[in-house]
C-alpha positions in Angstrom: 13.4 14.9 -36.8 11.9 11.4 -37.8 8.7 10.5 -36.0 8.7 7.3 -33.7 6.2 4.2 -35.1 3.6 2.7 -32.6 2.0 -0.7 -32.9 -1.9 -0.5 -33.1 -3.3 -2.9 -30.4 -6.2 -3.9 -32.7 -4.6 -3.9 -36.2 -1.1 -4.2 -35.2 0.0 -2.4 -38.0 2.5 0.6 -37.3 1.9 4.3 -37.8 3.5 7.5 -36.3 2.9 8.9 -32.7 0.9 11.4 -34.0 -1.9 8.8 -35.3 -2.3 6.8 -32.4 -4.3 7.2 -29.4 -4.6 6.4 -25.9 -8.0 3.9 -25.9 -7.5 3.0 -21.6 -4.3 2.9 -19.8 -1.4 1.7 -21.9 -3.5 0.6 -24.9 -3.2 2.6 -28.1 -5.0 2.6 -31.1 -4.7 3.9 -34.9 -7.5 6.5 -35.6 -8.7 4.1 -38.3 -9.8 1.6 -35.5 -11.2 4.3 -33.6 -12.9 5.9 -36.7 -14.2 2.0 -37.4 -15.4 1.7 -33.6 -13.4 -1.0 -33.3 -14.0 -2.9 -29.7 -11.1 -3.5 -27.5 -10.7 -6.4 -26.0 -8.6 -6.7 -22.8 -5.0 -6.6 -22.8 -3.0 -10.1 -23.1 -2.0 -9.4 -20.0 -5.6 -9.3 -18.0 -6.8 -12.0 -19.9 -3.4 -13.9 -19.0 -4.5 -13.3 -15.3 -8.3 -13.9 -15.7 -7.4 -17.6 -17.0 -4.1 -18.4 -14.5 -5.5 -21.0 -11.6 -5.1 -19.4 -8.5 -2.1 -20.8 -5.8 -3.4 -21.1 -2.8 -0.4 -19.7 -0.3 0.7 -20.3 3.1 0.7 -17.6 5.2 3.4 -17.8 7.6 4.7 -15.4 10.6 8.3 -15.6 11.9 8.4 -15.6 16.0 11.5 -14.0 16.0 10.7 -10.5 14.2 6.9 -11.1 13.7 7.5 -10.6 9.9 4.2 -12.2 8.0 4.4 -13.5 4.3 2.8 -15.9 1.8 4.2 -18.5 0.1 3.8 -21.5 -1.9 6.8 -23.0 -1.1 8.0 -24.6 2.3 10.7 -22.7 3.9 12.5 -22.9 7.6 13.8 -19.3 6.9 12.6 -16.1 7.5 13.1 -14.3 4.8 13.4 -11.1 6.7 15.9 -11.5 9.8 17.2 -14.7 8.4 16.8 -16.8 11.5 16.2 -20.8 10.7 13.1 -22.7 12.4 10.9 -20.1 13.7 8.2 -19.9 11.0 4.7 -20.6 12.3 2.3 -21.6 9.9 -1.1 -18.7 10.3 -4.5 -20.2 10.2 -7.6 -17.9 8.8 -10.5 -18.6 11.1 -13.7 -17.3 10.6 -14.8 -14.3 12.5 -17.9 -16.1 13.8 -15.9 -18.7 15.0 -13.9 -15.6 17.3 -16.8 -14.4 18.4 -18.2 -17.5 19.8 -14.7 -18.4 21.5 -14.5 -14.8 23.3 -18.3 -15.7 24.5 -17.4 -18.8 26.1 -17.7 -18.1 30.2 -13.9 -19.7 30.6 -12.8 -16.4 29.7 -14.3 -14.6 31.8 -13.1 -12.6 34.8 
């Protein structure tokens, strides 16, 4: 039976399953970077993520079904039931700002 090759994540040379090592979750290293103390860096993925600008999305809530999404792009669709022109745009407000409104004397009985 032939042995399967791995690619090292910090050499990226290829060696056999029985070389390589787990270093963290779904990174694996040759035991001559481990030996060398090599330092891993974070995956191309997590440092794809750390330099991405973050999308600020709309948080909308359908008053047909009451389904609640984000998006980034306008829709008159919900894309849960399917019914056109009942999206509501959902606006955060500050908990502060709640508290003061259910203080207010107008609401009381």
């Amino acid at each position: 039976m032939r042995e399967v090759l791995l690619k090292c994540f910090k050499c990226h040379k290829e060696y056999p399953s029985s070389d390589m090592r787990y270093v963290s979750t779904n990174i694996l290293c040759c035991k001559n970077c481990l030996d060398r103390g090599a330092s891993i860096s974070p995956s191309p993925k997590e440092s794809l993520k750390s330099s991405e600008p973050k999308v600020n999305k709309t948080e909308y809530q359908c008053r047909k079904c009451k389904y609640t999404f984000k998006s980034n792009t306008v829709s008159n669709t919900c894309p849960y039931c399917g019914k056109r022109d009942t999206l509501v745009v959902l606006k955060s407000v500050p908990a502060s700002n709640l508290i003061a409104e259910s203080s207010n004397k107008a609401y009381d009985w």
